[in-house]
NUTI-326129 format. One line per field, with one value per residue (C-alpha): residue in three letters; x, y, z; residue number from 1. Coordinates in pm, 1 decimal, decimal comma. Each point is the difference from the previous one (the first is absolute). Last residue first. Layout:
residu <- ALA|...
xx <- X|...
yy <- Y|...
zz <- Z|...
num <- NUM|...
END
This chain:
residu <- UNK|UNK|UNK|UNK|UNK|UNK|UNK|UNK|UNK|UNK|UNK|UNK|UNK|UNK|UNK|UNK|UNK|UNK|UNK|UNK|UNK|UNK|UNK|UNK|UNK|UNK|UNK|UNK|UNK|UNK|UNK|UNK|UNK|UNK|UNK|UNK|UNK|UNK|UNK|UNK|UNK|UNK|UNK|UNK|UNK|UNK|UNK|UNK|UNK|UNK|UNK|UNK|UNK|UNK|UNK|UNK|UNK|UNK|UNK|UNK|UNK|UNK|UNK|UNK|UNK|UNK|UNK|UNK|UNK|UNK|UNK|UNK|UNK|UNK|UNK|UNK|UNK|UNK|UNK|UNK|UNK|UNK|UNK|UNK|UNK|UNK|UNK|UNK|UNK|UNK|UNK|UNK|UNK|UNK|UNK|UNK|UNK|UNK|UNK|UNK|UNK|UNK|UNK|UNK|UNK|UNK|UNK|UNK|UNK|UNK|UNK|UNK|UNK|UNK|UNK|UNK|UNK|UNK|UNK|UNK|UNK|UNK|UNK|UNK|UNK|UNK|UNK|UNK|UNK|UNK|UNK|UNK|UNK|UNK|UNK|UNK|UNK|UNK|UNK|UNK|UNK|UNK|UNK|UNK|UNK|UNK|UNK|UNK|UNK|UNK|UNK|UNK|UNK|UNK|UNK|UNK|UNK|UNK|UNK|UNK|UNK|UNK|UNK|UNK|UNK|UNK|UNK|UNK|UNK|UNK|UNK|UNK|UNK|UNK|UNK|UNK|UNK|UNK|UNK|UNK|UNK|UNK|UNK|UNK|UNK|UNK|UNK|UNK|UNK|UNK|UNK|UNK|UNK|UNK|UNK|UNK|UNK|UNK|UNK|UNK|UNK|UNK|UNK|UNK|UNK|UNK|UNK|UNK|UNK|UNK|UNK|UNK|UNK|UNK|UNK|UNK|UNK|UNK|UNK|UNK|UNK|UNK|UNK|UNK|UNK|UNK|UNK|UNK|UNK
xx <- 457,6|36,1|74,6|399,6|-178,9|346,8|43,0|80,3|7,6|57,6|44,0|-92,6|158,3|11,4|395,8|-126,5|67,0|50,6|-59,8|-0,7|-51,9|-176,3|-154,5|-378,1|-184,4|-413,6|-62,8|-241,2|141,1|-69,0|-374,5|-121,8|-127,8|-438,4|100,2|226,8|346,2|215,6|-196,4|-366,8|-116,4|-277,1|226,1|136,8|336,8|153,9|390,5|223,3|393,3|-161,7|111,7|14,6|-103,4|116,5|-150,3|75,1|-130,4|-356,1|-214,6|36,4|-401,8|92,7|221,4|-271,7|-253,8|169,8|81,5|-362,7|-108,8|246,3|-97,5|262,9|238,6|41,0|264,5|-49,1|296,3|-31,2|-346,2|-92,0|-347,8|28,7|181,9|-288,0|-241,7|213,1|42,4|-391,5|-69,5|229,5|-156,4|-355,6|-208,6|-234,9|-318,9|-43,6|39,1|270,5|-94,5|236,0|15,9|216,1|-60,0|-86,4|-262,9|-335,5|208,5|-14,2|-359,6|-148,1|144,4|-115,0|-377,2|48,0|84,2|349,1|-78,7|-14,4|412,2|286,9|328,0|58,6|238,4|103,1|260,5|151,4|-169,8|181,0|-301,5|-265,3|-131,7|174,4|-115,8|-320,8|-212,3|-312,1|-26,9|126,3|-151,2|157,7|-154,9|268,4|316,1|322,9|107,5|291,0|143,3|233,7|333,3|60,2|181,4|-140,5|347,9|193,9|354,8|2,2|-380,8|143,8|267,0|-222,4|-230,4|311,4|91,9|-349,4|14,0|-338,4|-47,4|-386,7|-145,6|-305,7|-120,5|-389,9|111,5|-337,0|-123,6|314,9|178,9|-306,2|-51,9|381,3|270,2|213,7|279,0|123,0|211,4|300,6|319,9|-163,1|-215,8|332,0|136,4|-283,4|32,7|338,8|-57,6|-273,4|214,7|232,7|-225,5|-95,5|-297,9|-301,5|-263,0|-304,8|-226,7|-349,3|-52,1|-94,0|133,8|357,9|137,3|326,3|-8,7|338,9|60,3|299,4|-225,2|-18,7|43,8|-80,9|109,7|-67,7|185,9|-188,3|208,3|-266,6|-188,1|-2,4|-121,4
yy <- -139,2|148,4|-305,4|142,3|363,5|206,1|214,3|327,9|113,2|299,2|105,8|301,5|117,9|379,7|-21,3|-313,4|-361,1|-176,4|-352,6|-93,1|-311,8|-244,0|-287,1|-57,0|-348,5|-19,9|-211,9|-286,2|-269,4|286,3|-19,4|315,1|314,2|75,3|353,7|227,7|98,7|283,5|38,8|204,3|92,5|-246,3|-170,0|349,1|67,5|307,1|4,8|207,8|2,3|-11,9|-267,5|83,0|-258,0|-98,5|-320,6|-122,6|-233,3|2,3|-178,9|-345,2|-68,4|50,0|289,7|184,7|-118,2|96,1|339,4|46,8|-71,6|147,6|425,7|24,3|194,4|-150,7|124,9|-135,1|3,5|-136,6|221,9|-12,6|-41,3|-386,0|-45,1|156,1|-243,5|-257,8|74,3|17,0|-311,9|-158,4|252,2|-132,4|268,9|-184,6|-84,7|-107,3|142,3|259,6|345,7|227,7|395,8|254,4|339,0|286,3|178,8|-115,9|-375,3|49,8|141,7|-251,6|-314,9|190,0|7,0|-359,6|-161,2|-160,8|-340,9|-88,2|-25,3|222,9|136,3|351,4|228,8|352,9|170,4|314,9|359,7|-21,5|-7,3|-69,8|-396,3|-63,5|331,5|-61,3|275,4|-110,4|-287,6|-353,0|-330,0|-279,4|-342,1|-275,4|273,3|-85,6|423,3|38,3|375,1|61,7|174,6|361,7|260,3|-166,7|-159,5|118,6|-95,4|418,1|-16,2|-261,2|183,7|314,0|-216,3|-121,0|383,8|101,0|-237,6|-143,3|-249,3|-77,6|-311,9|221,5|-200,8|-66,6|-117,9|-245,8|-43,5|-36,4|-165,1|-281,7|-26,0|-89,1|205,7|44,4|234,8|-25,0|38,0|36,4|198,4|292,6|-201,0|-142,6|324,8|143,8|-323,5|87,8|363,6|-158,6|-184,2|282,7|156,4|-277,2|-231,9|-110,2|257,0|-178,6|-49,0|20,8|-344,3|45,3|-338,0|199,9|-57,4|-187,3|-245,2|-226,7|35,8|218,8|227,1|-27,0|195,1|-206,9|-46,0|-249,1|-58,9|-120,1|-93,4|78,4|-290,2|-249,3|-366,1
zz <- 721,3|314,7|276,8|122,6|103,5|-5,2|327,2|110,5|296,6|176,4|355,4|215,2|291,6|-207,0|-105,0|-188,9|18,7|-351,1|-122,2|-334,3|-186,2|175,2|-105,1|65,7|19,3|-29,2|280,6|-112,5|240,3|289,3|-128,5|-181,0|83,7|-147,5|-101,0|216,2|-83,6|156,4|303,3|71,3|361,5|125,1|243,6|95,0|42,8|-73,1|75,9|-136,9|-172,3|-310,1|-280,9|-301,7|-222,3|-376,3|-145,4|-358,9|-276,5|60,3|-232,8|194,9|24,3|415,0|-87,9|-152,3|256,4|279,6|-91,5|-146,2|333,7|225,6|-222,6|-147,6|-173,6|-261,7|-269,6|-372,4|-283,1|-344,0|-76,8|-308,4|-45,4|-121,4|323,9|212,3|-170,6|69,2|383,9|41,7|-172,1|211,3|351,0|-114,1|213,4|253,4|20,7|-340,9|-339,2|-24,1|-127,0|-147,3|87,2|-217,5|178,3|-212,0|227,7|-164,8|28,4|354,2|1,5|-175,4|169,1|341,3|-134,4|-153,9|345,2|124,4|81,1|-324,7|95,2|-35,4|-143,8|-52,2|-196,2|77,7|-283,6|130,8|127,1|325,2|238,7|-132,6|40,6|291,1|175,6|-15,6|23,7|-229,7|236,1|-70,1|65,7|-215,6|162,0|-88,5|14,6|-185,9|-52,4|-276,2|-22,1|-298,9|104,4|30,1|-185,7|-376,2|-79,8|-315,5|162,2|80,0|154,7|204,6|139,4|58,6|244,2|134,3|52,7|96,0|308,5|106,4|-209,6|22,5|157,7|98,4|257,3|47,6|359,8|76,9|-315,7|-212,7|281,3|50,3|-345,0|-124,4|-101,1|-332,1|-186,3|-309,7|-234,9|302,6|-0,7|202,3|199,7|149,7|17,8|235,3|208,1|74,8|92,8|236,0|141,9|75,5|203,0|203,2|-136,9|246,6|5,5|92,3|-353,3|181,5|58,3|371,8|131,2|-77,2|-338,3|-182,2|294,6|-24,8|395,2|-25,6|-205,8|-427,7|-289,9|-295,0|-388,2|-190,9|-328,9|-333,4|-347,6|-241,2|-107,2|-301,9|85,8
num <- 229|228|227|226|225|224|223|222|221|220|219|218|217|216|215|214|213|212|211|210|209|208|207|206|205|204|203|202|201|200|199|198|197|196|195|194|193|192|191|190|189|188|187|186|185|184|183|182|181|180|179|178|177|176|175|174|173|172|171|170|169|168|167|166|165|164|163|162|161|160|159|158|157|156|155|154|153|152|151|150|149|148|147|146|145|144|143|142|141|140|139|138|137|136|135|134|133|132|131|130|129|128|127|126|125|124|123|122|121|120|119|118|117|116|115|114|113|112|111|110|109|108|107|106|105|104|103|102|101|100|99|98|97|96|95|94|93|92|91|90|89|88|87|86|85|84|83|82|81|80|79|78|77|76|75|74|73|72|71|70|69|68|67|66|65|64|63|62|61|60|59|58|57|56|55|54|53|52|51|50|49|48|47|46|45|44|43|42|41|40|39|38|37|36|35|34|33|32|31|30|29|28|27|26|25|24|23|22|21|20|19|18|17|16|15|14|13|12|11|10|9|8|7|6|5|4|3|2|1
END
């Protein structure tokens, strides 16, 4: 199967929770993560979340710095990435951030489950939608039909689901986490993957190929997913 080569990327807590129990997009990332997760956007074709951080955080997945935004424009780039949402039941307001912000490319993926009126208005406002039969968005199909657009190069960021279930299917090649020096908690707060889990005989294996502790008592990691096909 053709698909763009797809990293993950996460900020996480001590305690692997990339949100408090409220789900309201905790700040997590130091300073200087942040800088790094601006360049990763930068270099990628895309950029994708799932339902419950589109709905929840509405994020703008933007690049923030006008220099990178300049450097793309110069390799004949639009100045920020196209936005993929996976999201079962699309709900967006007229507001939404996600959709606006950053004049690029937005693209969804979702289910019947999305209704006709909101299928209406998000193609009224430019935004390429396809609908998966079933209950759930085909994440294959899904990866194709992103290939056949062009894009060689996807960033996730999340939401645990979609993480899971990307490198569950093995179509996640590479994990990069920084990890906070905090503590949340919170048996309801959100980790790195989510989904169904898997038995310890199922354990998807990671190799390691950076490590790095920062001037801020963070750490990063970097990983290559050994299933991804």
């Amino acid at each position: 199967m053709n698909r763009p080569y797809v990293f993950i990327n996460v900020a996480m807590t001590a305690d692997g929770k990339i949100d408090t129990f409220q789900r309201k997009g905790a700040a997590i990332s130091s300073p200087r993560d942040k800088e790094r997760v601006d360049h990763l956007r930068a270099e990628a074709d895309a950029v994708m979340v799932g339902g419950r951080t589109l709905l929840d955080e509405d994020p703008k997945l933007t690049v923030k710095s006008e220099a990178l935004r300049k450097e793309r424009a110069a390799r004949g780039l639009p100045p920020n990435p196209i936005k993929v949402g996976v999201v079962s039941e699309a709900r967006f307001d007229s507001h939404s951030k996600f959709l606006h912000e950053g004049g690029g490319k937005v693209v969804i993926f979702t289910t019947p489950r999305t209704s006709n009126e909101q299928l209406a208005v998000l193609r009224s406002q430019g935004v390429e939608v396809f609908v998966h039969a079933g209950e759930w968005v085909d994440l294959q199909a899904m990866m194709q039909t992103l290939h056949e657009m062009g894009i060689r190069h996807l960033m996730v960021e999340g939401g645990a689901t979609l993480n899971f279930e990307l490198i569950r299917l093995g179509l996640a090649d590479e994990l990069s986490a920084y990890v906070a020096p905090m503590i949340f908690g919170g048996e309801n707060a959100p980790t790195l993957a989510a989904g169904s889990g898997l038995e310890r005989s199922a354990a998807i294996p990671l190799r390691l190929i950076r490590a790095e502790r920062w001037e801020d008592g963070g750490v990063l990691l970097k990983y290559k997913i050994e299933q991804a096909e």
